[in-house]
VMD Tcl script that draws the C-alpha trace (Angstrom):
set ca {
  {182.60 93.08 129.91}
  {184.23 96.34 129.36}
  {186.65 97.29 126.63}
  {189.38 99.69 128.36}
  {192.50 99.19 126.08}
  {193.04 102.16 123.72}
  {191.61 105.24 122.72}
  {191.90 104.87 119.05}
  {188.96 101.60 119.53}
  {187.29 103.49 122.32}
  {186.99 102.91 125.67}
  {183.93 101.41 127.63}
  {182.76 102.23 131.52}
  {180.24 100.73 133.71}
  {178.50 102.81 136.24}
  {176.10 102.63 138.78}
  {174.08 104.77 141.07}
  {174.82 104.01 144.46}
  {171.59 103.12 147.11}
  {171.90 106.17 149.15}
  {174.42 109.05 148.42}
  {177.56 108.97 150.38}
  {177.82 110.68 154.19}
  {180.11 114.01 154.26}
  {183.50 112.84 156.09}
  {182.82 109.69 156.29}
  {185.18 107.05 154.69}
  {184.23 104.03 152.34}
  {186.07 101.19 151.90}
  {185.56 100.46 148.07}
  {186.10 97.58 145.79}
  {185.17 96.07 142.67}
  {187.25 92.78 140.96}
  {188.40 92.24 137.19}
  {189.82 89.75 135.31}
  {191.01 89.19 131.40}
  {188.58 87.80 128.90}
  {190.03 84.73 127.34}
  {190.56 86.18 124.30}
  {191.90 89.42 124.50}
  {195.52 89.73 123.79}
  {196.76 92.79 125.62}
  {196.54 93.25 129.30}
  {196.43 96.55 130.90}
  {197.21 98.61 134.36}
  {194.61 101.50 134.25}
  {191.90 100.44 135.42}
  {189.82 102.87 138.31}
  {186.89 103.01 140.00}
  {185.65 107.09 139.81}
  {182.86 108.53 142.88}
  {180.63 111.45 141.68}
  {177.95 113.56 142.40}
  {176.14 112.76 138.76}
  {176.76 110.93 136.11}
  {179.90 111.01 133.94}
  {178.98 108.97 130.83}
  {178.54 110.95 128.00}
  {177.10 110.46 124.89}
  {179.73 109.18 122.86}
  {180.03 106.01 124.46}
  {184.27 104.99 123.52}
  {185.21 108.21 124.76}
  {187.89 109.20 127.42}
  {186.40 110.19 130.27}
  {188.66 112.82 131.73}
  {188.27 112.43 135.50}
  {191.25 110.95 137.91}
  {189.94 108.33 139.48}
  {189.97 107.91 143.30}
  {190.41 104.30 143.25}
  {193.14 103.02 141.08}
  {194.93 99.53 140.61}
  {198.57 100.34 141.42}
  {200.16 101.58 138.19}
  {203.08 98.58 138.30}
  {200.02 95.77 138.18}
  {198.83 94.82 134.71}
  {196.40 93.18 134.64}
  {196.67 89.81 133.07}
  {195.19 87.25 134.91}
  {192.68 85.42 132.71}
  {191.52 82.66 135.42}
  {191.05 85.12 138.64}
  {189.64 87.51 139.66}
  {191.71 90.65 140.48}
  {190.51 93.13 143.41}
  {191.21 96.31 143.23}
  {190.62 98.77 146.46}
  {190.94 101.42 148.39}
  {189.41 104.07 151.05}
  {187.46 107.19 149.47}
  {186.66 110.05 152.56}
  {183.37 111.72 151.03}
  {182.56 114.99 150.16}
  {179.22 114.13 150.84}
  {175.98 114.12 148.38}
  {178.22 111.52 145.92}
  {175.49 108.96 144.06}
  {177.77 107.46 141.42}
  {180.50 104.48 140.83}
  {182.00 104.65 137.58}
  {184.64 101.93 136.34}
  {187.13 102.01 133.46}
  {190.00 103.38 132.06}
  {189.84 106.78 132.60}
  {193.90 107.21 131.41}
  {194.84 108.00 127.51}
  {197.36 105.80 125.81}
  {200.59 107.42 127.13}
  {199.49 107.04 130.72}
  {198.56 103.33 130.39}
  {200.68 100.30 130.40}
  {200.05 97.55 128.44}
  {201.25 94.20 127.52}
  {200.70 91.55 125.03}
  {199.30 88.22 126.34}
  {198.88 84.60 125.11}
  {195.26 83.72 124.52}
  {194.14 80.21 126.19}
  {191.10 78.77 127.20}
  {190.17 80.00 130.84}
  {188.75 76.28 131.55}
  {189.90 75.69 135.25}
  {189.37 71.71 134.87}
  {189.87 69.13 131.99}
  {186.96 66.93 130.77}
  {188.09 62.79 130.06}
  {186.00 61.17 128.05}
  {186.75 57.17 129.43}
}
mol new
graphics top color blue
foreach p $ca { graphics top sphere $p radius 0.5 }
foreach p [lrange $ca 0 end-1] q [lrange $ca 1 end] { graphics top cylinder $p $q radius 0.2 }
display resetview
């Protein structure tokens, strides 16, 4: 799990190096899926996937990264759904040489949206004792 809610308790990113680095012009069809832990409260809509030559994690782990991210979940969607999973996509044309996925929040406080959600158990079926 990631935390990705606000800046003043960090943020958190997961990246990974990519099998082979990415063909010049060519376009990639790219997409990852989230989904709320049960018990956060807050529910956000900044949450990106970011294509790079290198590495962008530095060594403070909670902070900002300050990249724009070439796949983003559309701005209007937070992200609240606690039982599902939640794609988010989109095409990235490469520059070519580009070994690294990063996800996270890559937006500070003002530019993400947020919302406060109830906090139930994410069990999709009931167990009766008889």
């Amino acid at each position: 799990g990631l935390y990705v809610n606000t800046s003043k308790d960090g943020r958190e990113y997961i990246e990974t190096k990519l099998s082979s680095p990415l063909k010049k012009d060519y376009t990639y069809c790219v997409e990852f899926y989230v989904s709320l832990a049960d018990t956060v409260n807050y529910a956000i809509n900044s949450i990106g996937g970011y294509i790079s030559h290198d590495s962008v994690l530095i060594d403070l782990p909670t902070s900002l990264i300050n990249v724009i991210p070439q796949i983003q979940n559309d701005s209007l969607n937070i992200i609240s759904d606690k039982r599902n999973w939640t794609k988010i996509s989109g095409d990235y044309t490469a520059i070519g040489g580009e070994q690294f996925l990063t996800i996270g929040n890559f937006f500070d406080d003002t530019r993400t949206a947020y919302s406060k959600v109830s906090n139930y158990n994410n069990t999709p079926f009931s167990i009766i004792n008889h």
